[in-house]
C-alpha positions as CSV (number, residue, x, y, z in Angstrom):
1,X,-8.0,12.4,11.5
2,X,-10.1,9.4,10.0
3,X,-7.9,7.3,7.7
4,X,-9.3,4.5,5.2
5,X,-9.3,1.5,6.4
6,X,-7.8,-0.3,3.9
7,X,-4.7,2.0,3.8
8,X,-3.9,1.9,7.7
9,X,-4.1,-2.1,7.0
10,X,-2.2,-1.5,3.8
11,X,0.9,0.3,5.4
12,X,0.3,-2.3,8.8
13,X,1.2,-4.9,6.3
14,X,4.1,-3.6,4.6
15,X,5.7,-2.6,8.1
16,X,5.6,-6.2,9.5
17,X,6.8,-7.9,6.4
18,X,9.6,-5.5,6.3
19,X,10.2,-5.7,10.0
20,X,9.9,-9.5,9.9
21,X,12.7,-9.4,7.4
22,X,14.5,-7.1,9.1
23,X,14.7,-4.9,6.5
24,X,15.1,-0.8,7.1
25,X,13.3,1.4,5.8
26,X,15.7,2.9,3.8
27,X,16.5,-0.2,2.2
28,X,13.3,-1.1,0.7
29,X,12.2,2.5,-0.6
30,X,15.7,2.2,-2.2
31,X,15.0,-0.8,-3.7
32,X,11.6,0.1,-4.6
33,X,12.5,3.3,-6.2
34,X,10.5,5.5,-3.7
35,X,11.5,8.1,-1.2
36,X,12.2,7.2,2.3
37,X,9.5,10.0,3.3
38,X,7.1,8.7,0.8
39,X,7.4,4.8,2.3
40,X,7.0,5.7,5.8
41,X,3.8,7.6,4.4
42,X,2.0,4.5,3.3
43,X,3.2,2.3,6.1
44,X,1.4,4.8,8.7
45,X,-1.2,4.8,6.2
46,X,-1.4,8.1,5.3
47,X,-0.5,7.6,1.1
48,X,-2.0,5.0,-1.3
49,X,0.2,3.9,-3.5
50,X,-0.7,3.0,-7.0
51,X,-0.7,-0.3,-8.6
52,X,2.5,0.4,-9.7
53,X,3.9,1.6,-6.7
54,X,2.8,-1.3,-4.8
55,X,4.1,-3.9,-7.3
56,X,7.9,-2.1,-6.6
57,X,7.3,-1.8,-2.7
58,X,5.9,-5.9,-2.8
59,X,8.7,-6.7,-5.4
60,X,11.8,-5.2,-2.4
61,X,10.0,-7.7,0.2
62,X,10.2,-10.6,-2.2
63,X,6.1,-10.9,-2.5
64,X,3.5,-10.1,-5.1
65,X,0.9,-7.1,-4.9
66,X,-2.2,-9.6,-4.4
67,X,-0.1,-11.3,-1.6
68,X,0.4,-7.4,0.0
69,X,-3.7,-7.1,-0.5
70,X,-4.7,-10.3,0.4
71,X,-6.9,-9.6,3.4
72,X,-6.6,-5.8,3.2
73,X,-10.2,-4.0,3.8
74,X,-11.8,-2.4,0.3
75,X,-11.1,1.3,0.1
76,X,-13.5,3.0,2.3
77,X,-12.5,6.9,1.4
78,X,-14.0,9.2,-0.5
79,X,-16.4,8.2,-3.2
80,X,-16.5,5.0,-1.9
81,X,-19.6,3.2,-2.8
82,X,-20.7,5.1,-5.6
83,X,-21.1,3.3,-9.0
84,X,-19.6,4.6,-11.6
85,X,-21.8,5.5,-14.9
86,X,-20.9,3.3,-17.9
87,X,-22.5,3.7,-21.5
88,X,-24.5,0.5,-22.7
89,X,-24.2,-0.8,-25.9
């Protein structure tokens, strides 16, 4: 199974700062109002979580979103690439 980039380093990221911290699991989908199941998803970088997602999972490691993204590959699924149509004034 090919997984984007971006999410595999995504979930890579989250893991070690939580691991670092010595944090569980458990603990940090708690405090960032997600399920366990869910959490463990993006850390093996199988979810994406949305913006606001993110913002709750950075928020129980004590960092920002853009500090969780910082360094983390563009989104290289699906659609990548294509531009999206926008109506010119």
């Amino acid at each position: 199974m090919n997984l984007p980039t971006g999410n595999v380093e995504l979930g890579t990221r989250i893991r070690s700062l939580r691991q670092d911290q010595g944090k569980k699991l458990a603990a940090v989908a708690r405090q960032a109002a997600v399920s366990l199941q869910y959490l463990s998803e993006v850390e093996r970088g199988l979810k994406s979580p949305s913006l606001q997602v993110l913002s709750r999972i950075a928020g129980a490691l004590g960092v920002t979103a853009v500090e969780l993204l910082s360094g983390v590959a563009p989104y290289d699924g699906p659609g990548a690439g294509r531009s999206v149509a926008r109506d010119q004034p």
